[in-house]
C-alpha positions as CSV (number, residue, x, y, z in Angstrom):
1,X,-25.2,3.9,-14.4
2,X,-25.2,7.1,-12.2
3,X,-24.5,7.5,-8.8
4,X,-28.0,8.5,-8.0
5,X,-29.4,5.6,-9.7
6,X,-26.5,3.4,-7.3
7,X,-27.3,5.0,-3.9
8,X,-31.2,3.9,-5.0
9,X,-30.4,0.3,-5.6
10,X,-28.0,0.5,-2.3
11,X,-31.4,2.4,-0.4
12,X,-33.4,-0.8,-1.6
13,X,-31.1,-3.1,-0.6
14,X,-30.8,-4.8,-4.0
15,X,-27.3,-6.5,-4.3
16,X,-27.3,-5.3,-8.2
17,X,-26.0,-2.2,-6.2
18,X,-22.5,-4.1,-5.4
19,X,-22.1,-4.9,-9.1
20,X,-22.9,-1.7,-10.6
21,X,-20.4,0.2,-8.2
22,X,-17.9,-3.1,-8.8
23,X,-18.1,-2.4,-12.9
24,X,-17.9,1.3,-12.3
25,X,-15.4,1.7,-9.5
26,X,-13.5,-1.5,-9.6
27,X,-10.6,-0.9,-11.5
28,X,-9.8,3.0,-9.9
29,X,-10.0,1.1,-6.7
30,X,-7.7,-1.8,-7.5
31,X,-5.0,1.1,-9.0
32,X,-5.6,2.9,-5.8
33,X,-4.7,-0.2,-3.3
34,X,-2.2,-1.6,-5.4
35,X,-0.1,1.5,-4.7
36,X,0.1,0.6,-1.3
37,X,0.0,-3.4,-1.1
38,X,0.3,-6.6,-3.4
39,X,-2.0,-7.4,-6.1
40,X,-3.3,-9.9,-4.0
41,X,-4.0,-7.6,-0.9
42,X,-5.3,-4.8,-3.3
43,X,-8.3,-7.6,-4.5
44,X,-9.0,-8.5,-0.6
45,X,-9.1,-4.3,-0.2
46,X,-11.5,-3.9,-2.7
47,X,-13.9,-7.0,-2.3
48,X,-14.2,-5.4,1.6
49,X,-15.1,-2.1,-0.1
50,X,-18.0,-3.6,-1.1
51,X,-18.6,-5.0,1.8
52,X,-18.0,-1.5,4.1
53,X,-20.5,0.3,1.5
54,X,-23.4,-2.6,1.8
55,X,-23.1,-2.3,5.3
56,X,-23.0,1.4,5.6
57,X,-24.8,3.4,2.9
58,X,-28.6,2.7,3.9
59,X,-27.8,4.9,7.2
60,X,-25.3,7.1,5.4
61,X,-26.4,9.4,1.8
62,X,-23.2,9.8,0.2
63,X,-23.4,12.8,-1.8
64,X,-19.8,11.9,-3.9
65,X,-20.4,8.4,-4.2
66,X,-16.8,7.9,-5.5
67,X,-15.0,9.7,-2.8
68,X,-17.2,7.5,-0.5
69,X,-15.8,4.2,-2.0
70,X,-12.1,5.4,-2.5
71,X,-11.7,6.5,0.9
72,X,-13.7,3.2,2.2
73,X,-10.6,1.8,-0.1
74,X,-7.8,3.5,0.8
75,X,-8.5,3.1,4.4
76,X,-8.2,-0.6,4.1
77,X,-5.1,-0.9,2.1
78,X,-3.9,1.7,5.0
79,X,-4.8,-0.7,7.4
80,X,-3.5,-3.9,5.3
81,X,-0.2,-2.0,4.6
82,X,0.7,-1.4,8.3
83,X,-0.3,-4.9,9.4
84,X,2.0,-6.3,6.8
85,X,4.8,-4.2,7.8
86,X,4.5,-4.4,11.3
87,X,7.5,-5.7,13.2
88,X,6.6,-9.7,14.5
């Protein structure tokens, strides 16, 4: 499915939206926050991707919709990597 035809679905609010991006952008995402945390983390990191583009694409138009999701991606691994390796 394209982009175009994602951003629609996301505009309409249909949760076929979060599956389509998950089967297209899934596994770049994964490879992109394992690099920076566990497998495990890397899953959490992704599953709140979805979550940061549900909540924020109907007011934002994304025009590289995959830039959009890896930088909603790698800005939660980021965050997960610091927490983890944060002094206690």
């Amino acid at each position: 499915m394209e982009d175009s035809e994602i951003l629609k679905l996301f505009l309409e609010r249909k949760e076929q939206a979060i599956s389509e991006l998950e089967h297209k952008y899934g596994t770049r995402l994964k490879l992109l926050a394992e690099r920076m945390v566990s497998a495990e983390d890397a899953k959490e990191c992704v599953n709140d991707t979805w979550l940061g583009a549900w909540n924020s694409i109907p007011p934002n138009r994304p025009d590289p919709l995959r830039t959009y999701v890896c930088k909603i991606a790698r800005n939660l691994a980021t965050k997960r990597y610091h927490t983890n390796s944060a002094k206690k």
